[in-house]
C-alpha positions as a Markdown table, in Angstrom:
| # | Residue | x | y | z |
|---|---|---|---|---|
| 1 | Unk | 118.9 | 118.5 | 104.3 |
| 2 | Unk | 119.8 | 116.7 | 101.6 |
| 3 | Unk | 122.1 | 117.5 | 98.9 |
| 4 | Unk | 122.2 | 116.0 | 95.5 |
| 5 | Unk | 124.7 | 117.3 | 92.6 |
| 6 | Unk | 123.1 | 117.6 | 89.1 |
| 7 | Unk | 119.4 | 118.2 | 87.5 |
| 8 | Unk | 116.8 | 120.3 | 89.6 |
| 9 | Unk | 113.9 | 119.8 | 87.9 |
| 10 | Unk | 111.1 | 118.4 | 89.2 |
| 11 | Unk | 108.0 | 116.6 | 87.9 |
| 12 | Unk | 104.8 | 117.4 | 89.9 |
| 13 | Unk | 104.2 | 113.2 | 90.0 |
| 14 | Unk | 105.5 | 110.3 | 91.5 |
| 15 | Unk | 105.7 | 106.9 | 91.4 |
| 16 | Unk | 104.7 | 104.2 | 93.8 |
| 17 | Unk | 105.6 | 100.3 | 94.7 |
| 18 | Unk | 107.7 | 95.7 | 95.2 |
| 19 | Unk | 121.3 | 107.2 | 92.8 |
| 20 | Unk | 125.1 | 110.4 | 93.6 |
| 21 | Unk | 127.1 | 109.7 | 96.2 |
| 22 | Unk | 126.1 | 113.2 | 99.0 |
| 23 | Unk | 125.7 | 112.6 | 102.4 |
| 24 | Unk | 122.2 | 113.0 | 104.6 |
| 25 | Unk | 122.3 | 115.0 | 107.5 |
| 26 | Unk | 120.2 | 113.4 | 109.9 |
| 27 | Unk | 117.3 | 114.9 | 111.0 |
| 28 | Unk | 116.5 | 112.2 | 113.6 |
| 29 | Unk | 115.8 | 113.3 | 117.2 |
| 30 | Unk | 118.8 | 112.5 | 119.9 |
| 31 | Unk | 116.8 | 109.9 | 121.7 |
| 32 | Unk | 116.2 | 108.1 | 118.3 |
| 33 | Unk | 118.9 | 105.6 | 117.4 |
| 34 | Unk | 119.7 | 105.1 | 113.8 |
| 35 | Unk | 121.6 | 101.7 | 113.0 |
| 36 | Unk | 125.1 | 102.8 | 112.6 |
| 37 | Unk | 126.2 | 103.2 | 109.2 |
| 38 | Unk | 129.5 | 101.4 | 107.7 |
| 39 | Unk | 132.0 | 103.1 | 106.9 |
| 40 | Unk | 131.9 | 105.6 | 103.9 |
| 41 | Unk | 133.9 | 103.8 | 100.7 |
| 42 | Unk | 134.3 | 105.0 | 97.4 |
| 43 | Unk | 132.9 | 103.3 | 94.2 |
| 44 | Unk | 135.2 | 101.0 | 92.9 |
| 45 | Unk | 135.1 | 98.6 | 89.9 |
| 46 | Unk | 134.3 | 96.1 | 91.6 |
| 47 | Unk | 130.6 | 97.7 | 92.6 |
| 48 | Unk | 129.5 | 98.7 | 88.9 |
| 49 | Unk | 126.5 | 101.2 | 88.3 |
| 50 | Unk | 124.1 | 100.0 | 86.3 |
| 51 | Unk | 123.3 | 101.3 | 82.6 |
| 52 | Unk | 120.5 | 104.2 | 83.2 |
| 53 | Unk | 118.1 | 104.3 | 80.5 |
| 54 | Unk | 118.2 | 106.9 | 78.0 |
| 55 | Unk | 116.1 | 109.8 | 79.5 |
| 56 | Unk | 119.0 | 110.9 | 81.6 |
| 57 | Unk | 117.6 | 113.8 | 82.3 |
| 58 | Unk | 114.8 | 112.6 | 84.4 |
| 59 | Unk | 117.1 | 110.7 | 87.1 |
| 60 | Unk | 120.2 | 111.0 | 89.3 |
| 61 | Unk | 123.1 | 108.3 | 89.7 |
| 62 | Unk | 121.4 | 105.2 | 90.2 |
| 63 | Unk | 123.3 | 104.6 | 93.4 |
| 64 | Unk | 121.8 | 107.4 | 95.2 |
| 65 | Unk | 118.2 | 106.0 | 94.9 |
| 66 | Unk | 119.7 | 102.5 | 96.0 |
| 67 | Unk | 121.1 | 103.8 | 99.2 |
| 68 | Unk | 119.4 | 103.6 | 102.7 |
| 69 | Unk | 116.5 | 106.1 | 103.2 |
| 70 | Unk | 115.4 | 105.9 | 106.7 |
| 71 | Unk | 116.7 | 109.5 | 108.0 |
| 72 | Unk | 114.9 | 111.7 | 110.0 |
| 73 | Unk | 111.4 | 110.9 | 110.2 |
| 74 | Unk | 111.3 | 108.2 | 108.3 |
| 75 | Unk | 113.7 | 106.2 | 111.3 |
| 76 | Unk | 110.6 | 106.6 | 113.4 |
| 77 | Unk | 108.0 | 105.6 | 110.7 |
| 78 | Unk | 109.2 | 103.9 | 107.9 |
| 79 | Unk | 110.7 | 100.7 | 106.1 |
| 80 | Unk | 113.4 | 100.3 | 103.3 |
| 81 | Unk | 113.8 | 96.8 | 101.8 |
| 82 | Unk | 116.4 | 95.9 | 98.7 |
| 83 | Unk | 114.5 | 93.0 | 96.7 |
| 84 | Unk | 116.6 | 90.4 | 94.6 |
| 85 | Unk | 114.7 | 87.5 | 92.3 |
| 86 | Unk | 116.4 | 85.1 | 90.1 |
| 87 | Unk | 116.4 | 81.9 | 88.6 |
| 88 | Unk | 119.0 | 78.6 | 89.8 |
| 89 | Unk | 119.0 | 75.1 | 88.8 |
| 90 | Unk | 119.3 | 72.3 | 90.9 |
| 91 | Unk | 123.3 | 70.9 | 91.1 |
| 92 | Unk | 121.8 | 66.9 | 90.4 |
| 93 | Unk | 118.7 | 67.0 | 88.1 |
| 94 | Unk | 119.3 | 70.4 | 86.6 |
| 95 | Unk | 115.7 | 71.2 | 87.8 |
| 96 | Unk | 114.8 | 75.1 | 87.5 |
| 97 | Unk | 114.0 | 76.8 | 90.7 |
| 98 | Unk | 112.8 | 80.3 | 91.1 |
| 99 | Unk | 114.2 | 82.5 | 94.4 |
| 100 | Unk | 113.9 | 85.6 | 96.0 |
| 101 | Unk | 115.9 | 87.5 | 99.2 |
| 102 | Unk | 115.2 | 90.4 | 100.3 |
| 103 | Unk | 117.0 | 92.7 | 102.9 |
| 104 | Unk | 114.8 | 94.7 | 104.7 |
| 105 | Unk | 114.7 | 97.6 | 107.8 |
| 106 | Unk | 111.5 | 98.7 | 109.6 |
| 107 | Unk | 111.3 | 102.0 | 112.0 |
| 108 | Unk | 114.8 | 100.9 | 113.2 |
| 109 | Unk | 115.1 | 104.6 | 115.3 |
| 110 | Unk | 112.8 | 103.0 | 117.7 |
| 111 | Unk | 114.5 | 99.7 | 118.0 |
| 112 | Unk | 117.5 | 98.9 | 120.4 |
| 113 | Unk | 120.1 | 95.4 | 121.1 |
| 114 | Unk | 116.7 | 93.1 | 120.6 |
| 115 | Unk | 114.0 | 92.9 | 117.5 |
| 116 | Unk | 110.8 | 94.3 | 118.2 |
| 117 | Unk | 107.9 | 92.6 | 116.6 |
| 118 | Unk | 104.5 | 94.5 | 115.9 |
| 119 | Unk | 102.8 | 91.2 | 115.4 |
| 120 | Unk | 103.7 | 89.7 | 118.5 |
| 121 | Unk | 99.8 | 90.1 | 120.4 |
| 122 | Unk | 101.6 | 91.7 | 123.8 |
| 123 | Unk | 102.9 | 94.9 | 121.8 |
| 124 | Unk | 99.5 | 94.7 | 119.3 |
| 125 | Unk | 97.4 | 95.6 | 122.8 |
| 126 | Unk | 100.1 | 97.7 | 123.9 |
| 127 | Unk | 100.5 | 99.6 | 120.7 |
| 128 | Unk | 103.9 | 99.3 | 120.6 |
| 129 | Unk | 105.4 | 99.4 | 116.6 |
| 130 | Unk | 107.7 | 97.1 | 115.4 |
| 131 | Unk | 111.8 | 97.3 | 114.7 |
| 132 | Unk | 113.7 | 95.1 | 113.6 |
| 133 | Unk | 116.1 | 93.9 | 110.6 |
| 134 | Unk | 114.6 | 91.2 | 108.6 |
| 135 | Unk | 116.1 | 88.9 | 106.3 |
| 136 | Unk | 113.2 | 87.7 | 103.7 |
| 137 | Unk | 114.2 | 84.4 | 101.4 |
| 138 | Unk | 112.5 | 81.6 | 99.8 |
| 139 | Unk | 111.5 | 79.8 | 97.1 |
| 140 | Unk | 108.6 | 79.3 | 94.6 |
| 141 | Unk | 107.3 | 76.6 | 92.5 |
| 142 | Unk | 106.7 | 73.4 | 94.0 |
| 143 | Unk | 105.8 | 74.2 | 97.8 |
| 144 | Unk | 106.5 | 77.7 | 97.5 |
| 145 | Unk | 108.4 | 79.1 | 100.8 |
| 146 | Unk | 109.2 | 81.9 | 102.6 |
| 147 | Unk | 111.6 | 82.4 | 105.7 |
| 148 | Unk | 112.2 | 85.4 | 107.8 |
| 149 | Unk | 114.9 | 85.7 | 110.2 |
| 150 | Unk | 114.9 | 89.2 | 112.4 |
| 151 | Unk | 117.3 | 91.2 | 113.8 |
| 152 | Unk | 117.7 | 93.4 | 116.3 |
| 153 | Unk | 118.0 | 97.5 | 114.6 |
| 154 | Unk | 121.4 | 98.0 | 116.8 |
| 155 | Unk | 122.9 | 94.6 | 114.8 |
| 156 | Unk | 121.7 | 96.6 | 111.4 |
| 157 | Unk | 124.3 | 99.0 | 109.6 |
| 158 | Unk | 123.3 | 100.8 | 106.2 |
| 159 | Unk | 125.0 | 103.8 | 104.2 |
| 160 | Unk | 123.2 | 106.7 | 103.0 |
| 161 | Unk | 125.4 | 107.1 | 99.9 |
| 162 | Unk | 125.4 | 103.7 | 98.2 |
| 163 | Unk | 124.1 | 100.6 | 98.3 |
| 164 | Unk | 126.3 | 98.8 | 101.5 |
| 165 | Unk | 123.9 | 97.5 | 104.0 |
| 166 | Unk | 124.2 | 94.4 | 106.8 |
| 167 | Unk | 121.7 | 92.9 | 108.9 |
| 168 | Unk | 123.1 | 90.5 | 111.3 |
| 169 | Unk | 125.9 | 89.2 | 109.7 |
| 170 | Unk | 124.1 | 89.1 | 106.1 |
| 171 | Unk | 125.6 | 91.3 | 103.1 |
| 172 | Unk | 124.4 | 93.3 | 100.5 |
| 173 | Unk | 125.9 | 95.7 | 97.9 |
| 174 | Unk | 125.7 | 96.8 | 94.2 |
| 175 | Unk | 127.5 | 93.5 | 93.3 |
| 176 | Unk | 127.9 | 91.1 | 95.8 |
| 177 | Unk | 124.9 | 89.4 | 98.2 |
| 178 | Unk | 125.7 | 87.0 | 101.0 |
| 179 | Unk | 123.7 | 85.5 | 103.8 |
| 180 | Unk | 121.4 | 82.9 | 105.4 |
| 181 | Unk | 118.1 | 81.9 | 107.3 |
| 182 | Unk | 116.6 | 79.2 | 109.2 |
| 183 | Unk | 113.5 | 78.8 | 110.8 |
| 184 | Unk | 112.8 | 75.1 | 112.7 |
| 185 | Unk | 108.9 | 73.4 | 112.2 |
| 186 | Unk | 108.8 | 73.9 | 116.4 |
| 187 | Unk | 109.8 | 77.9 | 115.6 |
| 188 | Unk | 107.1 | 78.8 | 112.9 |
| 189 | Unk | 104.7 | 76.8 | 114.9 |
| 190 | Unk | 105.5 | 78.2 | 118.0 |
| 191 | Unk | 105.9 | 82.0 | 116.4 |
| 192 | Unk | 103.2 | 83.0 | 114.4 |
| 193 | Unk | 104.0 | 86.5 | 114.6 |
| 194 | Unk | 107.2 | 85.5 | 112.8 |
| 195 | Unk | 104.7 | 85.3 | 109.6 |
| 196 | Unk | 107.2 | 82.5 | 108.2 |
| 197 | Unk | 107.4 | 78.6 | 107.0 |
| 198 | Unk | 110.2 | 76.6 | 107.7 |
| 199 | Unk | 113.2 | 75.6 | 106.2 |
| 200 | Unk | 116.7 | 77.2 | 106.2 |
| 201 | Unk | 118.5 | 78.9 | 103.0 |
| 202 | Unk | 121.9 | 80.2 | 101.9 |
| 203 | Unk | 123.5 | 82.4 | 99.6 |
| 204 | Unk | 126.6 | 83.6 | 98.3 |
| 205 | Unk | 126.1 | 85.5 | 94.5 |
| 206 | Unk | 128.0 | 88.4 | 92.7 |
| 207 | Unk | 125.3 | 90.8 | 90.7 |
| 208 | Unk | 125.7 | 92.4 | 87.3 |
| 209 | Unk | 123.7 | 95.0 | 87.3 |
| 210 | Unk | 122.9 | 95.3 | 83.3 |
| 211 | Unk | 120.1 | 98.0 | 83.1 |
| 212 | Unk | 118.6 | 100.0 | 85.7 |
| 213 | Unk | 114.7 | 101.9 | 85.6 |
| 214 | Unk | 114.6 | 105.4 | 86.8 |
| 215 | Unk | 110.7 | 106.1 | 87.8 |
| 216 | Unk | 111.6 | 109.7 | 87.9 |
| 217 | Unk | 111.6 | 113.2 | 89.6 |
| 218 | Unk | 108.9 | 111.8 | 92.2 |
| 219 | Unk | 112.0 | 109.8 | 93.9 |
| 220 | Unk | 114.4 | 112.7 | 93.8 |
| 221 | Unk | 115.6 | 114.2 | 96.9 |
| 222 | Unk | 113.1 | 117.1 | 97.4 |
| 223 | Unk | 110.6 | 114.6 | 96.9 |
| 224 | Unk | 112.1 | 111.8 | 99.4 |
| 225 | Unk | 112.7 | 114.7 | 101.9 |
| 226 | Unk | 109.3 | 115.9 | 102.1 |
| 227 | Unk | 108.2 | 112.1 | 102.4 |
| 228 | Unk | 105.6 | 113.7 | 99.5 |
| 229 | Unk | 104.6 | 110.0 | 98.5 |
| 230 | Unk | 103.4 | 106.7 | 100.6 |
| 231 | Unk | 105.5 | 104.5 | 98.8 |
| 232 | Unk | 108.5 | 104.7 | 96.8 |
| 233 | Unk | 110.1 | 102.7 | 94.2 |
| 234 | Unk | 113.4 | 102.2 | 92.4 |
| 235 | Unk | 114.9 | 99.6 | 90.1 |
| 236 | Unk | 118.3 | 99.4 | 90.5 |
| 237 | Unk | 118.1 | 95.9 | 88.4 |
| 238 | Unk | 115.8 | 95.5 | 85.7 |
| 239 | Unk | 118.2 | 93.0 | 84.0 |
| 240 | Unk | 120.5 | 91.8 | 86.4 |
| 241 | Unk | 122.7 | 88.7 | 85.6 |
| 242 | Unk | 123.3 | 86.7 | 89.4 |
| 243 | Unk | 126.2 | 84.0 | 89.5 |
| 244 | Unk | 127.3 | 82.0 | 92.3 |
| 245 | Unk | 124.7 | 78.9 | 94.3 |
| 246 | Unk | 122.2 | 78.5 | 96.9 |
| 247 | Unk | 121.4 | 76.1 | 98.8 |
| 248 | Unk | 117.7 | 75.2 | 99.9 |
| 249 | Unk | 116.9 | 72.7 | 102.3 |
| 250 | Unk | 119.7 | 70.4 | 101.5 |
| 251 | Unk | 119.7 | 70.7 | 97.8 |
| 252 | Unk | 122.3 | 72.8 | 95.8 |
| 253 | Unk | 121.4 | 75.4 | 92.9 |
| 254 | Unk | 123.9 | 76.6 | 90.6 |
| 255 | Unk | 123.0 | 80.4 | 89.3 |
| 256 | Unk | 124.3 | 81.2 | 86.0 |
| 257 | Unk | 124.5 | 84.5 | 84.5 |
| 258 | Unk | 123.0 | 83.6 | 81.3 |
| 259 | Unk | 120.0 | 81.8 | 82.8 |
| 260 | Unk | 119.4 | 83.8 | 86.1 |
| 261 | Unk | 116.4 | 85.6 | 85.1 |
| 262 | Unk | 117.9 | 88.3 | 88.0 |
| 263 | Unk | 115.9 | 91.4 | 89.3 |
| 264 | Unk | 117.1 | 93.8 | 91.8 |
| 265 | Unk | 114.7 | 97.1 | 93.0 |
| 266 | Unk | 113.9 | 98.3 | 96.0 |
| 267 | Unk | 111.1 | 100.2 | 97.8 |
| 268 | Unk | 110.5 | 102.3 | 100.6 |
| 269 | Unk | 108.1 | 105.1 | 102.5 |
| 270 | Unk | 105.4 | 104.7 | 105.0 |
| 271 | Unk | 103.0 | 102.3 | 104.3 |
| 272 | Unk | 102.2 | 100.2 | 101.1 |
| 273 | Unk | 100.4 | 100.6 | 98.6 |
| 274 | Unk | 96.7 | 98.9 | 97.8 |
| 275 | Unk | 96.2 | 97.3 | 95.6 |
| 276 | Unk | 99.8 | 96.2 | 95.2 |
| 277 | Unk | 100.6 | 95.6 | 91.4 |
| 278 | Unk | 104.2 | 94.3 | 90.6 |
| 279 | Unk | 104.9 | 92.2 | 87.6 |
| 280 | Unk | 108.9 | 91.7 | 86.2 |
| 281 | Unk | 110.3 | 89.7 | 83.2 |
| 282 | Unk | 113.9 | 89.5 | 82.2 |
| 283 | Unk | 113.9 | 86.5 | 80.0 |
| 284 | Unk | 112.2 | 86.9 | 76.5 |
| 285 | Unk | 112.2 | 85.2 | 73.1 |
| 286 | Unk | 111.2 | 86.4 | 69.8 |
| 287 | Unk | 107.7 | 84.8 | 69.3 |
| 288 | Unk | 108.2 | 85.1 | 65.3 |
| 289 | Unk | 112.0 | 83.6 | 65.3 |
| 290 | Unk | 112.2 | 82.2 | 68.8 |
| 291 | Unk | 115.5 | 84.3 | 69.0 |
| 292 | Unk | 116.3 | 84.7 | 72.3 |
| 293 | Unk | 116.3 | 88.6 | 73.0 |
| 294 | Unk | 119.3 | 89.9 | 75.0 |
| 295 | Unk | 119.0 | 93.1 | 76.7 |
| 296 | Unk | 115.0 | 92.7 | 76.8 |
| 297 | Unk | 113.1 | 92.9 | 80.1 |
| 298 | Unk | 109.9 | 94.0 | 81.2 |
| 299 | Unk | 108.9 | 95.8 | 84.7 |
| 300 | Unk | 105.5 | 97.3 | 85.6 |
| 301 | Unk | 104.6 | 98.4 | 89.1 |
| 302 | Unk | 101.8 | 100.6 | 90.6 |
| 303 | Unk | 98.5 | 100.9 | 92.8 |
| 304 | Unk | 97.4 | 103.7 | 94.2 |
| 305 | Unk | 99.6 | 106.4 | 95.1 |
| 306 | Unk | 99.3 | 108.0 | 97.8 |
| 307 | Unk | 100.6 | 112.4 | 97.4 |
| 308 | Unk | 101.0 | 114.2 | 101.0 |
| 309 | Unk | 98.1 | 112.4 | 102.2 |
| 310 | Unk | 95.8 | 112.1 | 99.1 |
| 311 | Unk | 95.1 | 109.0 | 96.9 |
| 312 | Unk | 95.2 | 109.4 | 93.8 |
| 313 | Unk | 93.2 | 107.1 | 90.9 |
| 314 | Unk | 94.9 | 103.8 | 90.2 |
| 315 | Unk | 97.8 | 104.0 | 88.2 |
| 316 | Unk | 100.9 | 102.4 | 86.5 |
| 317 | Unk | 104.4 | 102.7 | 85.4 |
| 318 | Unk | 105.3 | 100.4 | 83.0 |
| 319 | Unk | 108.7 | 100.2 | 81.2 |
| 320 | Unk | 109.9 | 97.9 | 78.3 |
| 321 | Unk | 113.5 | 97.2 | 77.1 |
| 322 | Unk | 113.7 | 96.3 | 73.5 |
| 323 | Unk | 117.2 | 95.1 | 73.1 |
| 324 | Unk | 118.6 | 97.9 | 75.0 |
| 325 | Unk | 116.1 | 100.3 | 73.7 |
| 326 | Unk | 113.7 | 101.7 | 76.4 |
| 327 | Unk | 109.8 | 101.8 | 75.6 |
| 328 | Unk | 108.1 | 103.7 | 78.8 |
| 329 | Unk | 104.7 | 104.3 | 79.9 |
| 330 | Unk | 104.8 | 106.4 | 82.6 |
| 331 | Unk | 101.9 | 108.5 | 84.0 |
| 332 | Unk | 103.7 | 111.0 | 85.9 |
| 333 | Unk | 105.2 | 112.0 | 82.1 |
| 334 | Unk | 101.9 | 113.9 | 81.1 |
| 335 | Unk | 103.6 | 115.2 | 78.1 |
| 336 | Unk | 103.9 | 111.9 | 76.2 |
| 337 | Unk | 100.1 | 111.4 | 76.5 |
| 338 | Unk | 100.5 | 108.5 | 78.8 |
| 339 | Unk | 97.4 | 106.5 | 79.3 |
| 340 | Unk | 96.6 | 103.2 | 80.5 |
| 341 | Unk | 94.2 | 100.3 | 81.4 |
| 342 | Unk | 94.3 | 97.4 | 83.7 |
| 343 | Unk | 93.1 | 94.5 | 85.6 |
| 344 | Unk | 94.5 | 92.0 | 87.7 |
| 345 | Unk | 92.8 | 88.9 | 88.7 |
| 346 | Unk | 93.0 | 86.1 | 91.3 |
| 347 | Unk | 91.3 | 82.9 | 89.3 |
| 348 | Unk | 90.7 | 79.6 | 90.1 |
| 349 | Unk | 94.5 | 78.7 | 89.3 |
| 350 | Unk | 96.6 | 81.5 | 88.1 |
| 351 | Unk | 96.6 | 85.3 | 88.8 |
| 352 | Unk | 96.6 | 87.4 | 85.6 |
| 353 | Unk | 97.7 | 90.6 | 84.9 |
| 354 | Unk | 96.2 | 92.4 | 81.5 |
| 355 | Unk | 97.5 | 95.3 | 81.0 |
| 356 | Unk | 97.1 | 98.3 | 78.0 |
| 357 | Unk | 99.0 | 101.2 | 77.3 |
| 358 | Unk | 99.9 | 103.7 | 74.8 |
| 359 | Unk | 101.4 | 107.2 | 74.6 |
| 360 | Unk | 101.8 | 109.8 | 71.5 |
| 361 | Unk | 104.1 | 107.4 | 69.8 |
| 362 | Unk | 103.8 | 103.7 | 70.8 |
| 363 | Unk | 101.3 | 101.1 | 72.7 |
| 364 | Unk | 102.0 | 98.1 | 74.3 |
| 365 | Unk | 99.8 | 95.0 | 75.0 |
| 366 | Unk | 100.5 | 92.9 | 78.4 |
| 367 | Unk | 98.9 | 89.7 | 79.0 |
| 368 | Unk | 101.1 | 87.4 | 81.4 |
| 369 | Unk | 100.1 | 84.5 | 84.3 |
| 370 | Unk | 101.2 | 82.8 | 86.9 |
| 371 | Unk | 100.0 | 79.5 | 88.5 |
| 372 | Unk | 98.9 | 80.0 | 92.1 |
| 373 | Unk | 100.1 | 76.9 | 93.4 |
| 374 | Unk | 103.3 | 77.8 | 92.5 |
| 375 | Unk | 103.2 | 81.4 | 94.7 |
| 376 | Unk | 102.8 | 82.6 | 98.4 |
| 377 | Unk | 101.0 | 84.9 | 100.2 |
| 378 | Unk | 103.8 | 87.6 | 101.5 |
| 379 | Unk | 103.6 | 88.8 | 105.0 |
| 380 | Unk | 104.5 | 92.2 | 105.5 |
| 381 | Unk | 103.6 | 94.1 | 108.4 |
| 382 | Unk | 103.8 | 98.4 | 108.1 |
| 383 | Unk | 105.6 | 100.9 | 110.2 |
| 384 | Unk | 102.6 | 101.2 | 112.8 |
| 385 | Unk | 102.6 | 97.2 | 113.4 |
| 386 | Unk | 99.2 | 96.9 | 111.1 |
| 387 | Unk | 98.6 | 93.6 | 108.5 |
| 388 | Unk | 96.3 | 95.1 | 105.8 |
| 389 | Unk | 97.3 | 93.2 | 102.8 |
| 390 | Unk | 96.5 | 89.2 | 104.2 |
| 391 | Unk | 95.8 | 87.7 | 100.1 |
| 392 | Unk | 99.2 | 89.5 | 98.6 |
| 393 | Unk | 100.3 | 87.1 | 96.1 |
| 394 | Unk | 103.9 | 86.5 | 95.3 |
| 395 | Unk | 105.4 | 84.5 | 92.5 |
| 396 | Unk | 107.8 | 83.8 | 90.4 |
| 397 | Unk | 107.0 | 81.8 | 87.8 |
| 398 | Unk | 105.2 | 83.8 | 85.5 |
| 399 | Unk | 104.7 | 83.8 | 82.0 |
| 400 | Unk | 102.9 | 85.7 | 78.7 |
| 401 | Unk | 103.3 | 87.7 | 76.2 |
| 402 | Unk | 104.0 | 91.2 | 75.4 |
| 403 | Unk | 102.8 | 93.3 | 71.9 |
| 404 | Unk | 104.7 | 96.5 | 71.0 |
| 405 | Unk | 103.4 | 98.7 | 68.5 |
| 406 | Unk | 104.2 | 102.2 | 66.9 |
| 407 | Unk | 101.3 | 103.7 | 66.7 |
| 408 | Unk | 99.4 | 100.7 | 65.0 |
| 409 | Unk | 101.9 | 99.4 | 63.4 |
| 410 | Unk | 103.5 | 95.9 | 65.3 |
| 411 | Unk | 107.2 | 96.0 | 66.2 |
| 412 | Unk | 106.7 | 92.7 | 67.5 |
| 413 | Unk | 105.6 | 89.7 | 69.6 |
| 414 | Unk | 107.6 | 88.2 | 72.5 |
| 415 | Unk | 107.0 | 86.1 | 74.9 |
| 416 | Unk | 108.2 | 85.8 | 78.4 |
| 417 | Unk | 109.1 | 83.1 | 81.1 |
| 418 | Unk | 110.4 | 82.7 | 84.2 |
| 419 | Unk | 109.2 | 86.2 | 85.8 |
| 420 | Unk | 107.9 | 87.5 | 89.4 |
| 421 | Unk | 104.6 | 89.2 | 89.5 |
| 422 | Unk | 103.1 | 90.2 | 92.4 |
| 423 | Unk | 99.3 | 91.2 | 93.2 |
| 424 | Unk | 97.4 | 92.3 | 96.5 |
| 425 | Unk | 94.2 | 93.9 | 97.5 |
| 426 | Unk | 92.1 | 95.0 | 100.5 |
């Protein structure tokens, strides 16, 4: 069972996908082995909690939802990956450079001291589902890159109060990420169920975790105990200023807070959503002034959730910081009037998200791009070892404008650059 102090109340909706500091009790059978968990620490200055938004009421500590969620069932069936994206600029020629890393755990009760892969063809025939740690890191822009090294689940620790996780001897916690991957041409070649390029990567970056998204009672703890949704989603991150370097195949990148761009969130559940809809901006100027607009960011993610086995119609959440000042347009919040339009597009050269929505007090208009030779196609395999989403595109370099109106008046236009959007369907 799991306990968590504070607010009961429960919205009858969700949220879907790319936190409180109470102990789980595992529910995990004994011939199920759960990575072992570090150590238990307190919350210390060092590890800052992110501002919530304003509607307190609808969230608990942001910690608790960035913690490690693969108890009970879920050990046997499920993932749980922390996402980071920012922005870092080459050490010589000052050159920008979008990246992402990602820490992510997959169904590691059934694992043991060696990864399992569910795309390797022996255990396809066999029907044998994957475990393993996985450390996900690239690049996008000019030959856009992804690398995946895996772990075995026994060389995997996480904690189910905070954010503290390790995978192999790569780090991760509220404020602090550390780590590497390398992957040889002869490797992917050789490994196609490795679903990775080549090319190695480092990392060493402190996190300042400015604002965080709450999606809601759908990701509280009844609702992540009765696994009640596919796919669950979190934003620890919305505006997260990254410092520290990475180096990339030989070449340096200096990350600076003020020009990071940074994103942290974090998903988990069952299987994925389709279509996969993810779009992210932290970097915004006044399109009026060209003031640059601190404490403004952008997130949007959605699909089709997925409610104790039922889909339900396509929907969004959408969330919009005005200078600190948060403009949501959530569907599970009925009572706001909510409503929403969209379509995502795979064109020629860009993808394109257009998005529309409005509630009882405000509307917002969404029109942002990204060029397609400057993304990937993620590889993610699910829980039972299946592929579904082959054309997911991943990128980091999109750009567009946002309108915010009350009611029909406009508040304003701003326009955005350097964010990750993120668009999939099958």
């Amino acid at each position: 069972m799991m306990t968590t102090p504070g607010c009961v109340l429960m919205d009858p909706f969700w949220c879907i996908s790319r936190s409180a500091h109470a102990p789980v009790r595992s529910c995990v059978p004994p011939d199920f082995r759960l990575a072992p968990r570090l150590q238990a620490a307190q919350p210390t200055n060092s590890d800052p909690v992110p501002r919530p938004h304003r509607d307190c009421a609808c969230m608990l500590s942001v910690a608790d939802r960035n913690a490690y969620m693969l108890t009970g069932p879920l050990a046997a069936r499920g993932y749980d990956w922390w996402w980071h994206s920012l922005t870092g600029y080459d050490a010589v020629t000052n050159e920008p450079r979008g990246f992402f890393i990602e820490y992510f755990s997959i169904n590691p009760g059934l694992g043991g001291s060696t990864p399992i892969l569910g795309q390797l063809p022996s255990n396809r025939e066999a029907g044998i589902r994957p475990s393993y740690g996985m450390l996900n890191a690239g690049c996008w822009g000019p030959e856009p890159t992804q690398l995946h090294n895996y772990v075995a689940s026994d060389d995997c620790a996480f904690d189910t109060r905070h954010l503290d996780v390790r995978i192999g001897d790569a780090t991760v916690t509220e404020s602090h990420l550390a780590g590497s991957v390398s992957v040889s041409a002869d490797e992917a070649a050789s490994h196609p169920e490795w679903m990775s390029d080549h090319g190695s990567m480092s990392w060493d970056l402190t996190a300042n975790k400015q604002l965080s998204y709450s999606v809601g009672y759908g990701a509280d703890a009844l609702f992540r105990t009765t696994r009640a949704f596919q796919m669950f989603w979190h934003v620890a991150g919305i505006k997260t200023e990254y410092s520290g370097q990475i180096d990339f195949n030989g070449r340096r990148f200096i990350v600076e807070p003020e020009t990071s761009s940074g994103y942290q969130d974090k998903n988990w559940g069952q299987d994925y959503t389709n279509p996969w809809v993810w779009l992210n901006c932290a970097q915004f100027v006044d399109a009026a002034s060209g003031e640059a607009l601190p404490l403004t960011c952008l997130d949007v993610g959605g699909g089709t959730p997925v409610l104790f086995g039922r889909r339900l119609s396509s929907k969004l959440l959408i969330a919009f910081f005005l200078r600190g000042e948060l403009f949501e347009f959530n569907f599970s919040k009925f009572w706001t009037g909510s409503r929403q339009s969209f379509e995502c597009t795979v064109e020629p050269d860009k993808v394109r998200w257009r998005i529309s929505a409005k509630t009882f007090t405000h509307r917002i208009e969404i029109d942002f791009w990204c060029p397609t030779e400057e993304m990937l196609l993620m590889n993610y395999e699910n829980p039972d070892g299946v592929k579904n989403h082959h054309s997911l595109w991943n990128g980091g370099t999109a750009r567009g404008t946002v309108r915010l109106f009350q009611r029909d008046r406009l508040v304003g236009e701003f326009l955005g650059s350097h964010g990750g959007g993120e668009y999939g369907a099958y």
